[in-house]
FIKOLZA-1660 file (N, C-alpha, C; in steps of 0.1 Angstrom, whole numbers, plus 5000, padded with zeros to 4 digits):
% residues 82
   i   px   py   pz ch aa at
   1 5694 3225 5032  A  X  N
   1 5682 3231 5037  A  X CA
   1 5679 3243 5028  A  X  C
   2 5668 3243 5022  A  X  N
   2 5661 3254 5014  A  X CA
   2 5649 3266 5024  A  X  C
   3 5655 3275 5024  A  X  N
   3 5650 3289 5033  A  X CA
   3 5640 3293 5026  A  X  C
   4 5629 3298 5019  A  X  N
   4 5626 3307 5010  A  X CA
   4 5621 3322 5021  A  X  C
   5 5631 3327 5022  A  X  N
   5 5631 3341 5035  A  X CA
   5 5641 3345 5039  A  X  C
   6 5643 3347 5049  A  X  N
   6 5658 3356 5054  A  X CA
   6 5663 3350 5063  A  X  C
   7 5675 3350 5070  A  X  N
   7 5678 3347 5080  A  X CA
   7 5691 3351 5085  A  X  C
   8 5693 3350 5098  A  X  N
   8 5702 3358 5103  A  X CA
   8 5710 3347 5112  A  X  C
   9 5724 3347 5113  A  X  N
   9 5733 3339 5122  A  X CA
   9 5743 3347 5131  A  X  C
  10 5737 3338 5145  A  X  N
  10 5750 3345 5156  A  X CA
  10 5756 3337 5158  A  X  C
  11 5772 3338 5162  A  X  N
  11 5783 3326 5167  A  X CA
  11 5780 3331 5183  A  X  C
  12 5782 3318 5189  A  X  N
  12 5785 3319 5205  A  X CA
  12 5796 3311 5207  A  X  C
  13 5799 3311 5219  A  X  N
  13 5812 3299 5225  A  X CA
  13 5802 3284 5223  A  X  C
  14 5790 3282 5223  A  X  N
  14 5785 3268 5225  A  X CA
  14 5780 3266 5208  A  X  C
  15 5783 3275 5205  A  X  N
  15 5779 3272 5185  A  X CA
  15 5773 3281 5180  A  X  C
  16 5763 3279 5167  A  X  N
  16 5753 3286 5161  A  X CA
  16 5742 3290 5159  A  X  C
  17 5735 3302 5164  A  X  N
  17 5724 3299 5162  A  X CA
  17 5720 3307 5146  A  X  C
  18 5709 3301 5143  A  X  N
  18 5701 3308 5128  A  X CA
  18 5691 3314 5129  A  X  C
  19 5684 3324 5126  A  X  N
  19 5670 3326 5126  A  X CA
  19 5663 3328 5113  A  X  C
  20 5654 3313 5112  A  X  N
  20 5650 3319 5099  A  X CA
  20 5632 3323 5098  A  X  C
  21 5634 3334 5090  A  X  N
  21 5622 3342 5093  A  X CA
  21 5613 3340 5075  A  X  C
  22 5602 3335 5073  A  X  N
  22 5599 3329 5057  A  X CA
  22 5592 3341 5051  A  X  C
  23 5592 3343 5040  A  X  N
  23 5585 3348 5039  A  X CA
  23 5570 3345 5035  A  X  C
  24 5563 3337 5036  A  X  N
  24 5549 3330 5034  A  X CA
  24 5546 3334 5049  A  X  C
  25 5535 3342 5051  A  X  N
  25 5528 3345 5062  A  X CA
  25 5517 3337 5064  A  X  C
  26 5521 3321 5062  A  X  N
  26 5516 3307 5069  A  X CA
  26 5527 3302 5075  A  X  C
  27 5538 3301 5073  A  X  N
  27 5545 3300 5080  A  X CA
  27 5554 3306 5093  A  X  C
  28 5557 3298 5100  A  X  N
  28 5565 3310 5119  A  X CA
  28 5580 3310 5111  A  X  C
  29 5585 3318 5124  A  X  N
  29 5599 3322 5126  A  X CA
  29 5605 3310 5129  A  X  C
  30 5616 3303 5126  A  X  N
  30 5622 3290 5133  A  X CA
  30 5638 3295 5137  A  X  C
  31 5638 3287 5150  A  X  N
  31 5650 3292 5152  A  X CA
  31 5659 3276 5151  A  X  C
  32 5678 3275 5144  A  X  N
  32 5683 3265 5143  A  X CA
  32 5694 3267 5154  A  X  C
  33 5696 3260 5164  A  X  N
  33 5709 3256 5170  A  X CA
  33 5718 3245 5173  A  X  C
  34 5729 3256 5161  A  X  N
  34 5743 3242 5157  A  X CA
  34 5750 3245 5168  A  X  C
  35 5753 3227 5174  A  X  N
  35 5766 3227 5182  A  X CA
  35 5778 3233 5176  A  X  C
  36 5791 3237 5187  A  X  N
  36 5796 3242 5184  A  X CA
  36 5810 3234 5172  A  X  C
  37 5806 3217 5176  A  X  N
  37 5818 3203 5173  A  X CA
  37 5802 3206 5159  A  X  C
  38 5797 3208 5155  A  X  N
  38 5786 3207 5145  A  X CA
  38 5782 3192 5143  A  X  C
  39 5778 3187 5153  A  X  N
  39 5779 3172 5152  A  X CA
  39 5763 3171 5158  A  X  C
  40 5752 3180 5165  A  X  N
  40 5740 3183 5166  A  X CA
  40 5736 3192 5163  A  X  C
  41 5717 3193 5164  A  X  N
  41 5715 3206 5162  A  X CA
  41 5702 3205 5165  A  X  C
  42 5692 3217 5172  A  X  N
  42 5681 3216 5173  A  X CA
  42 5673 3226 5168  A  X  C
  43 5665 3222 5157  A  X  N
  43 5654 3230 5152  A  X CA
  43 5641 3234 5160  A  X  C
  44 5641 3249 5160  A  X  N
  44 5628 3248 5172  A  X CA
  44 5617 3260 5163  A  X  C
  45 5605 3253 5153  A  X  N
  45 5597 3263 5151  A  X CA
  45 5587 3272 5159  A  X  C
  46 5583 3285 5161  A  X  N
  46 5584 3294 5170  A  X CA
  46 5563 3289 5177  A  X  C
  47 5566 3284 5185  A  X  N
  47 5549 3279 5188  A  X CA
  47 5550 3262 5186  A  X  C
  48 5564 3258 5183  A  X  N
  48 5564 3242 5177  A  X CA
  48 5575 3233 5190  A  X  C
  49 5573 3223 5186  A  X  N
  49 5583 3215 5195  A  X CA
  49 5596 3218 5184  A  X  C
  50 5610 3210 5197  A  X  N
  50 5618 3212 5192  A  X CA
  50 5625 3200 5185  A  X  C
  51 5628 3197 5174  A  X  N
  51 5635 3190 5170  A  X CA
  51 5649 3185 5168  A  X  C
  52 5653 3177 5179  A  X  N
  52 5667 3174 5177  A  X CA
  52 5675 3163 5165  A  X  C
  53 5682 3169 5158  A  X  N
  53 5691 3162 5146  A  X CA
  53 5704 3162 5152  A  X  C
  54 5712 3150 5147  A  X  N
  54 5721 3145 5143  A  X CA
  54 5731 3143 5134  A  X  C
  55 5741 3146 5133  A  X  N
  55 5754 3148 5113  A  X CA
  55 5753 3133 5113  A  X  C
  56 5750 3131 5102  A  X  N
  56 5758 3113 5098  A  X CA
  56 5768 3115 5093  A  X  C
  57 5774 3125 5092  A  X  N
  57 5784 3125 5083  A  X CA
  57 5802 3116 5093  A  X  C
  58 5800 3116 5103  A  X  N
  58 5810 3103 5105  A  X CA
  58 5807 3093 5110  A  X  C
  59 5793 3085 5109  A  X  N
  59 5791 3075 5107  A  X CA
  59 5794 3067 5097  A  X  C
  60 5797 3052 5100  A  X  N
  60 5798 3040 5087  A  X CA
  60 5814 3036 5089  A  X  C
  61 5818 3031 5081  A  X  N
  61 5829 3026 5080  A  X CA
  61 5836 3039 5073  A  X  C
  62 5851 3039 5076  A  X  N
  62 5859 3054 5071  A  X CA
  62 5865 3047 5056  A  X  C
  63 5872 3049 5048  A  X  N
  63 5877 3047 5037  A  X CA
  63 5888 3043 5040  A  X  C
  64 5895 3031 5033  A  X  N
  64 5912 3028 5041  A  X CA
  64 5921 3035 5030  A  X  C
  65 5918 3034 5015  A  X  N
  65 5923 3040 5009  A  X CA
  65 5918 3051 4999  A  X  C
  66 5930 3059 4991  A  X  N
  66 5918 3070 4981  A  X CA
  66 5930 3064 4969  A  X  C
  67 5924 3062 4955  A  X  N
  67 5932 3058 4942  A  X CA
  67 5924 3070 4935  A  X  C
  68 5939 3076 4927  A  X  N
  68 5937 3085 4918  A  X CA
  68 5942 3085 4904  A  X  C
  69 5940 3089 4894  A  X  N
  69 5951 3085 4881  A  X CA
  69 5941 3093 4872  A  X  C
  70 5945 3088 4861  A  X  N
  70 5942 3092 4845  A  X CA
  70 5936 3084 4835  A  X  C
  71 5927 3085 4828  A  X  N
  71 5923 3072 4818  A  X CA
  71 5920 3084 4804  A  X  C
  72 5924 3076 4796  A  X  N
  72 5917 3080 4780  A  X CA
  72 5909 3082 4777  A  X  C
  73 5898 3094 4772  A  X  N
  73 5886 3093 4766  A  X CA
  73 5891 3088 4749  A  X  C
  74 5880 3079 4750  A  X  N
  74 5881 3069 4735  A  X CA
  74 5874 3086 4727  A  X  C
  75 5881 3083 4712  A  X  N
  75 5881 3093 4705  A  X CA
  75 5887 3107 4701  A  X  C
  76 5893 3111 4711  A  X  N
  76 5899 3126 4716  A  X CA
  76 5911 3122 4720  A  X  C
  77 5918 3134 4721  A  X  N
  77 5932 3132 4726  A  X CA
  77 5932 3140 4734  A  X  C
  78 5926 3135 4745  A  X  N
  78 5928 3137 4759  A  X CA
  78 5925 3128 4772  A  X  C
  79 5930 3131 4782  A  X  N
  79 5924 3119 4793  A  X CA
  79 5917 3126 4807  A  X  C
  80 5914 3119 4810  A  X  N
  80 5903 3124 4826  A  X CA
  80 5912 3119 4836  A  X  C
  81 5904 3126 4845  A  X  N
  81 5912 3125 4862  A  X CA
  81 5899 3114 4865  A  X  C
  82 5906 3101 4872  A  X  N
  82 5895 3094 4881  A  X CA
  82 5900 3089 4896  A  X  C
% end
């Protein structure tokens, strides 16, 4: 998320809120509140409805494995991490 303005964050016991304030005086104040599992959040522009989002970030299939190593860069004498 790109702010161009200021904004300010409070912690509570139910999560976070943001306030971000723009500086373009066409644009309002919006207020963000992240759950506190950061797994929702609802954006509420100030005069606007509110918008509720969702993390995809643990959706999909999980990864079963992670493979790590080394390979050669051709020319140099050295190798990379993959």
């Amino acid at each position: 998320m790109m702010v161009e303005g200021t904004w300010a964050m409070t912690e509570g016991t139910d999560g976070y809120e943001y306030i971000l304030t723009s500086d373009s005086d066409s644009d309002t104040v919006a207020v963000v509140a992240v759950a506190a599992a950061q797994a929702t959040a609802v954006y509420t522009p100030d005069g606007g409805e509110s918008a509720k989002m969702v993390s995809t970030k643990n959706f999909g299939p999980k990864a079963s494995m992670e493979m790590k190593g080394t390979t050669p860069i051709p020319g140099q004498d050295v190798e990379a991490e993959v």
